[in-house]
C-alpha positions in Angstrom: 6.6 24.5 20.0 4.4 22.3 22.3 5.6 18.8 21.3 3.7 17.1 24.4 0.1 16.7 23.6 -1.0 17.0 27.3 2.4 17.1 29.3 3.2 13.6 28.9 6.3 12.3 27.0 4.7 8.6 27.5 1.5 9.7 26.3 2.9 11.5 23.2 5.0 8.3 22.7 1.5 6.0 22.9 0.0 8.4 21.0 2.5 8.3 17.9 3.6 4.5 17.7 -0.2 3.9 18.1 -1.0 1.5 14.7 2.4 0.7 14.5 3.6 -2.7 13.6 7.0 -2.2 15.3 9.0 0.8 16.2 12.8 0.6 17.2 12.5 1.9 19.8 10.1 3.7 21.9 12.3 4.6 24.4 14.8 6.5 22.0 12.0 7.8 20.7 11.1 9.6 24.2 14.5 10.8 24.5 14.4 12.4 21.8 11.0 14.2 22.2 12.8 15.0 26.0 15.3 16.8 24.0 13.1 19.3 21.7 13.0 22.4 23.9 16.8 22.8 23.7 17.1 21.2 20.2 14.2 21.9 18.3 11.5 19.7 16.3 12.6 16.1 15.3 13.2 15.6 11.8 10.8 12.6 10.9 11.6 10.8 7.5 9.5 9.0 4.5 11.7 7.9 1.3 9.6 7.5 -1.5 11.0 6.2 -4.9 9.4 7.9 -7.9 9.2 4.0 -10.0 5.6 4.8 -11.2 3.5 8.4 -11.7 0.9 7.7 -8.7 1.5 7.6 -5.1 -1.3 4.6 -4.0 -3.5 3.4 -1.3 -0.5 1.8 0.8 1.5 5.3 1.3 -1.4 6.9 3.0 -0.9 4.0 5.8 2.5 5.7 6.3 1.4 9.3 5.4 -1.6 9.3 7.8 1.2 8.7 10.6 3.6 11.6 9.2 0.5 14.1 9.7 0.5 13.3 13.2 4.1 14.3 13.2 3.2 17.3 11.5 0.5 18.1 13.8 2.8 18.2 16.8 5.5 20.7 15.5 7.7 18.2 14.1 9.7 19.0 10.5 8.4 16.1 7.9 10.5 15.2 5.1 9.0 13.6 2.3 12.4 11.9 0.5 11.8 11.6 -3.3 14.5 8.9 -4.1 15.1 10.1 -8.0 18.7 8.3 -7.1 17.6 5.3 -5.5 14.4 5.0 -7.6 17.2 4.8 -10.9 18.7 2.0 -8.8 15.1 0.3 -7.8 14.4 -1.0 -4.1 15.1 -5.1 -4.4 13.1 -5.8 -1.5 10.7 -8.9 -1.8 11.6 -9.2 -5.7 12.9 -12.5 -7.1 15.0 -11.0 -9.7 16.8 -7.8 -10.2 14.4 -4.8 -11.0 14.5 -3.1 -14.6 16.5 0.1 -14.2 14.7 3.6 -15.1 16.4 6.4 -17.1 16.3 9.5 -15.2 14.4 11.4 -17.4 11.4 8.7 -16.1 12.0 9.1 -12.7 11.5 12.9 -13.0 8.6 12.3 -15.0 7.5 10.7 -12.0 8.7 12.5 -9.0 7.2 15.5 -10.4 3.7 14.3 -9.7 4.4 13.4 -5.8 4.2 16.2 -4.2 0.9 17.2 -5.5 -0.5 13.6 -4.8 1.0 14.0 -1.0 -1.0 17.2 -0.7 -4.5 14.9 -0.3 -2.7 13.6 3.2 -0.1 15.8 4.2 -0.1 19.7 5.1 2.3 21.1 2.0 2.6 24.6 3.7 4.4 22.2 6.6 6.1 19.7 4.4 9.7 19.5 3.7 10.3 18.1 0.1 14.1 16.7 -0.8 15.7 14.4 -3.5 18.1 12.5 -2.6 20.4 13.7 -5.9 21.3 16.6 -3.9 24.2 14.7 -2.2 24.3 11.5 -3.8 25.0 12.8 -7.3 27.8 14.6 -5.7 29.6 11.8 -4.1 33.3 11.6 -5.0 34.4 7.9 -5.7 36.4 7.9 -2.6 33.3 8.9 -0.8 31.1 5.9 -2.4 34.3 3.7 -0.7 33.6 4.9 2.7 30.7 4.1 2.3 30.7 0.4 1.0 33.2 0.3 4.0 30.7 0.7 6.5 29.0 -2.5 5.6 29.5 -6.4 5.0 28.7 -8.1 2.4 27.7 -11.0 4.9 25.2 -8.3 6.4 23.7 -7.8 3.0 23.2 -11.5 2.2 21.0 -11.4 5.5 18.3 -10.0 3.5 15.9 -12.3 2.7 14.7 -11.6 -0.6 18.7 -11.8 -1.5 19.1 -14.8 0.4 16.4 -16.7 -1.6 18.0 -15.6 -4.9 21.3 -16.2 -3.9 20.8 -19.9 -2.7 18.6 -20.4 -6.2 21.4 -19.1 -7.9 19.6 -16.1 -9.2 21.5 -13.2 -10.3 22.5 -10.2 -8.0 23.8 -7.5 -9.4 26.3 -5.0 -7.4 24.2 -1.9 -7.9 21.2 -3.7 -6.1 23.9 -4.2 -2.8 24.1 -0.4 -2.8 20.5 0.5 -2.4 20.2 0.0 1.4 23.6 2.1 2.0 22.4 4.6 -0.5 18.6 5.0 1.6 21.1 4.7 4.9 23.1 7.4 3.7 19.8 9.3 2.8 19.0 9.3 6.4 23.2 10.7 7.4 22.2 13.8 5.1 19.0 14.6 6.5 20.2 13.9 10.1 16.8 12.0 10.6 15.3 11.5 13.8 12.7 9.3 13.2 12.3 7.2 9.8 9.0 5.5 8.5 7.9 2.9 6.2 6.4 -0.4 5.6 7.3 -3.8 7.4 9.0 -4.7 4.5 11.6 -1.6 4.9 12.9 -3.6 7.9 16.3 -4.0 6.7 16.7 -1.1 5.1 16.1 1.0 7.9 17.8 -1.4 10.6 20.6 -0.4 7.8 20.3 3.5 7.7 20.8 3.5 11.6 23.5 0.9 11.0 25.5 4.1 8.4 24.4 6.7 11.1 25.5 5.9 13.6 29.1 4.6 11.4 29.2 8.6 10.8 28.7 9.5 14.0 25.0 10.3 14.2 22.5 8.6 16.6 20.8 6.5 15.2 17.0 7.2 13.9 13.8 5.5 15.4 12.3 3.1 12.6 8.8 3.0 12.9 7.7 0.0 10.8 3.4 0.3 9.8 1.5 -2.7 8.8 1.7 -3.5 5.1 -1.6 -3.2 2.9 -2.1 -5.9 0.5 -3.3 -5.3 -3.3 -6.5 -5.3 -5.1 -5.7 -9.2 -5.5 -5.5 -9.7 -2.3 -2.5 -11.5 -1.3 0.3 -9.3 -2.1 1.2 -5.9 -1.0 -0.2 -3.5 -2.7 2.8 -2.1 -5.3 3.3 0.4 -8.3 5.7 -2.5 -10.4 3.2 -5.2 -9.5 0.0 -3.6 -11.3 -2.1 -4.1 -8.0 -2.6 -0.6 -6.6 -4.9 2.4 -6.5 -3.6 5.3 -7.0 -4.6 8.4 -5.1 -5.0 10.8 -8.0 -7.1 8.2 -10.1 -10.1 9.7 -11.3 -13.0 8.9 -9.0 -14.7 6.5 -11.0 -11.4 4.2 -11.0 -11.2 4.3 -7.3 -14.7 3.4 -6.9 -14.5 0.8 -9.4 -11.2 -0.7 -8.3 -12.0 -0.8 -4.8 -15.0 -3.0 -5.2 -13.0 -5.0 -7.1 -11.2 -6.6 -4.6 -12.0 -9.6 -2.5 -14.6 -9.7 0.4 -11.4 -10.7 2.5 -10.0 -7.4 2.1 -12.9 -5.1 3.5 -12.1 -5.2 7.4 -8.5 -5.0 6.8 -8.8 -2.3 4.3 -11.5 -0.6 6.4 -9.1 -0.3 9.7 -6.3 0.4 8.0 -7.2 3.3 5.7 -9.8 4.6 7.1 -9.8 3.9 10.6 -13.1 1.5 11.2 -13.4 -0.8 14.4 -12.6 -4.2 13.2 -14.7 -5.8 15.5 -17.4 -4.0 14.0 -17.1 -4.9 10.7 -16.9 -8.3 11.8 -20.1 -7.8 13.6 -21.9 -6.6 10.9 -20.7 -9.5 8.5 -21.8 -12.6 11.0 -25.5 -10.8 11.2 -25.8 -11.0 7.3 -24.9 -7.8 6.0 -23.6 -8.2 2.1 -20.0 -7.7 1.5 -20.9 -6.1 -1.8 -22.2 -3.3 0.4 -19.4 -3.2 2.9 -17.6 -2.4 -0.2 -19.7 0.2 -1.8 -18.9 2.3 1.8 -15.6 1.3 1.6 -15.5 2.8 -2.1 -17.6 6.1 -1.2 -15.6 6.8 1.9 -12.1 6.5 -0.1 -13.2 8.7 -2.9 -14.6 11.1 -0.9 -11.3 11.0 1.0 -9.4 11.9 -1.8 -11.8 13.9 -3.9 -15.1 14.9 -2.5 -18.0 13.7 -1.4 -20.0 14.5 -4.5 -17.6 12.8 -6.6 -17.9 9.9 -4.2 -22.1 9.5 -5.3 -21.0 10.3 -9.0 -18.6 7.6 -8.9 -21.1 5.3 -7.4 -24.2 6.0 -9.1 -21.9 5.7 -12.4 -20.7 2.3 -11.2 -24.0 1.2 -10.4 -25.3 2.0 -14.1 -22.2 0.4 -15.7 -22.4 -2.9 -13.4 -25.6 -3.3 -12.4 -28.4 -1.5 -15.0 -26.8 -1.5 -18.5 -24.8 -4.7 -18.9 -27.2 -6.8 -17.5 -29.3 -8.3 -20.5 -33.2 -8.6 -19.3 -33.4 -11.9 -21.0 -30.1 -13.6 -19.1 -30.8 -16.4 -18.0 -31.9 -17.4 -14.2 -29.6 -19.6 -12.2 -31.4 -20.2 -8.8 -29.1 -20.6 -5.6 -29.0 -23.3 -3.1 -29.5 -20.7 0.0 -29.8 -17.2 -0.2 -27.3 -15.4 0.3 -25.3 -18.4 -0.4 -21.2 -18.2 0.2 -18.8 -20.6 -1.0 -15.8 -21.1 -3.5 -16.2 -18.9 -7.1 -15.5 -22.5 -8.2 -18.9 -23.7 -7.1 -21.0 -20.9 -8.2 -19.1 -20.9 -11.8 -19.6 -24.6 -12.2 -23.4 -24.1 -11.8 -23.8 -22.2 -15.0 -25.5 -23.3 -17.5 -23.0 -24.1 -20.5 -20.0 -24.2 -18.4 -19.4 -28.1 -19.0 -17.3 -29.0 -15.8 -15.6 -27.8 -13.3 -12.3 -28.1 -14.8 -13.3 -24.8 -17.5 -14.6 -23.1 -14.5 -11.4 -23.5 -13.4 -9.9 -22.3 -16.6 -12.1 -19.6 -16.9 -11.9 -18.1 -13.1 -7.4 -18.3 -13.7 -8.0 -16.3 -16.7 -9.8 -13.8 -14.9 -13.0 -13.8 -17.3 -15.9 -14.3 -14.7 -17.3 -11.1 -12.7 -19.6 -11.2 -10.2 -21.9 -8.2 -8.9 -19.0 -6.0 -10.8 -16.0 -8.4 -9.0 -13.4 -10.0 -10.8 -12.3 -13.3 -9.6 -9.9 -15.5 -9.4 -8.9 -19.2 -9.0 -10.0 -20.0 -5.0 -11.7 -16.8 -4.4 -14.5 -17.1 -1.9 -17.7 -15.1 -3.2 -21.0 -14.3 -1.7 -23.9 -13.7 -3.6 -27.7 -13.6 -3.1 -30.9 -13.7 -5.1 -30.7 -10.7 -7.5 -26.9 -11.2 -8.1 -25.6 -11.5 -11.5 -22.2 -13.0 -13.4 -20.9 -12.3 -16.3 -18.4 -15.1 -18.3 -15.8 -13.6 -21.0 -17.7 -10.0 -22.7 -21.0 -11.3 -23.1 -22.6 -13.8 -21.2 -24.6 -12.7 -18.4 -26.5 -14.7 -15.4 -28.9 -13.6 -13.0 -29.0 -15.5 -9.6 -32.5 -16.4 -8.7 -33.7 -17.9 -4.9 -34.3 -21.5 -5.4 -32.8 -25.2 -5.0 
């Protein structure tokens, strides 16, 4: 197996912790690429917890870095946690997760696989569940493990740290998650492990068990976390704000120019690899963030289906949002600039029967106004220009005119 891409261990290193938020550490990491001719490929980690049926948008940050792996020799493992998704991972949640029967985390896990298939090479792809040896743990063997770590270390978590000093519940079964991903990582003898930046402590806490067993401990490589369709939190399964990868076309399409103009460059360099400053670029010389999404939209279907059901999607979208719902007779509301940008609160309040700009308020938190096929929200930032249209609750539609 040729693990060095052109005879360089630092170039290989470069090469793989290249879009990386973090990685602990590099150096290990070299060592253990200097080690593969004598002891064969690394075995490179990604625990996934079957919680909901679709894998979304945000594992393909992490995926798209395991096919590199997989690309240079190395054995992937994709981890379906059907024991730790029964448990739920408490990371960034404010109280303690509902737990899942295990007949609906098989449900789930079931589906993965095929989903991973759209990013990863299956004929090269290593599936386990983590049931295999934590199911047959002896209660002396749970012990040892609890033994290998402080409660005080625990408490350093910061999503338990809030709860606990706003006297929010924690329940013991949520303490064992991190030793139960940690001792994940002692069965598969993992090299190298990879998640999000908010799998910080969890992975600090897998090398942590490792190494408590004997093992060296595995290089965390930490990618950058993509935030949801609303736009300010991480895109996640339990919190209704993701895309799933196996969603028809026409829900990708749709959901994708959904989200808010802030989103595009991020979205853009991080899923599908566009130049920031570029986007950038073309935003300051006046192209419309409505059609930064619409290649954002095309690109990501075609990623995942095709690129004919990429235009299907789109010219679908455009009859839904653009030709059929938009009444001939709405009424005109002229702009004062075109394109004009500024707060959703502005634009809303400028209606004609919206009576102040306290129910444009009202009406932008209850989600009810879309714009050019756009649902906002309370302090969004829009732009629109003449030809634009908004609709208020089901029925009430407005065309945006030039004009003072």
């Amino acid at each position: 197996m040729n693990t060095i891409m052109d005879g360089s261990i630092a170039k290989t290193v470069d090469y793989l912790v290249r879009g990386c938020e973090d990685v602990v550490s590099p150096d290990l990491l070299a060592r253990k690429l200097e080690q593969v001719p004598v002891r064969g490929p690394l075995t490179v980690k990604l625990g996934v917890d079957p919680t909901a049926p679709d894998l979304h948008l945000g594992h393909t940050v992490v995926m798209e870095k395991l096919r590199q792996f997989q690309d240079l020799g190395h054995r992937v493992v994709l981890l379906i946690g059907d024991m730790t998704g029964r448990v739920g991972d408490p990371t960034e949640k404010a109280s303690t997760r509902k737990q899942l029967s295990a007949e609906e985390v098989a449900a789930f896990a079931r589906t993965y696989v095929e989903q991973a298939g759209k990013v990863l090479d299956v004929e090269r792809l290593t599936v386990r569940y983590n049931s295999e040896w934590l199911e047959a743990l002896q209660f002396a063997d749970v012990v040892e493990l609890l033994s290998r770590m402080t409660v005080a270390r625990v408490l350093e978590r910061d999503d338990f740290a809030r709860r606990f000093a706003a006297h929010v519940p924690i329940h013991l079964h949520e303490l064992l998650y991190p030793l139960m991903q940690g001792y994940d990582s002692v069965a598969l003898r993992a090299d190298v492990e990879l998640g999000g930046t908010d799998q910080r402590f969890n992975i600090m806490t897998a090398r942590q068990i490792q190494e408590a067993y004997g093992q060296e401990p595995e290089v965390g490589m930490f990618l950058p976390i993509l935030e949801g369709t609303d736009g300010v939190r991480r895109m996640g399964k339990s919190l209704g704000n993701y895309i799933g990868i196996s969603e028809p076309p026409e829900e990708i399409y749709g959901k994708t120019m959904s989200i808010p103009d802030s989103l595009i460059e991020r979205w853009g360099v991080l899923l599908l690899g566009w130049d920031a400053a570029e986007v950038r670029a073309r935003l300051a010389a006046g192209t419309n963030p409505r059609d930064l999404k619409a290649e954002l939209a095309r690109a990501l279907v075609a990623r995942f289906w095709n690129p004919a059901a990429a235009e299907a999607a789109e010219a679908a979208f455009n009859r839904t949002f653009r030709e059929r719902q938009v009444p001939e007779d709405a009424p005109r509301v002229p702009l004062p600039s075109d394109p004009w940008q500024g707060p959703a609160l502005d634009l809303v309040a400028r209606l004609p029967g919206i009576p102040s700009r306290s129910e444009a308020r009202r009406l932008l938190q209850q989600g009810a106004v879309v714009v050019d096929g756009e649902r906002l929200g309370d302090g969004a930032t829009v732009t629109v220009r003449a030809g634009s249209w908004v609709r208020v609750g089901k029925r009430r539609f407005f065309r945006l005119e030039a004009g003072g």
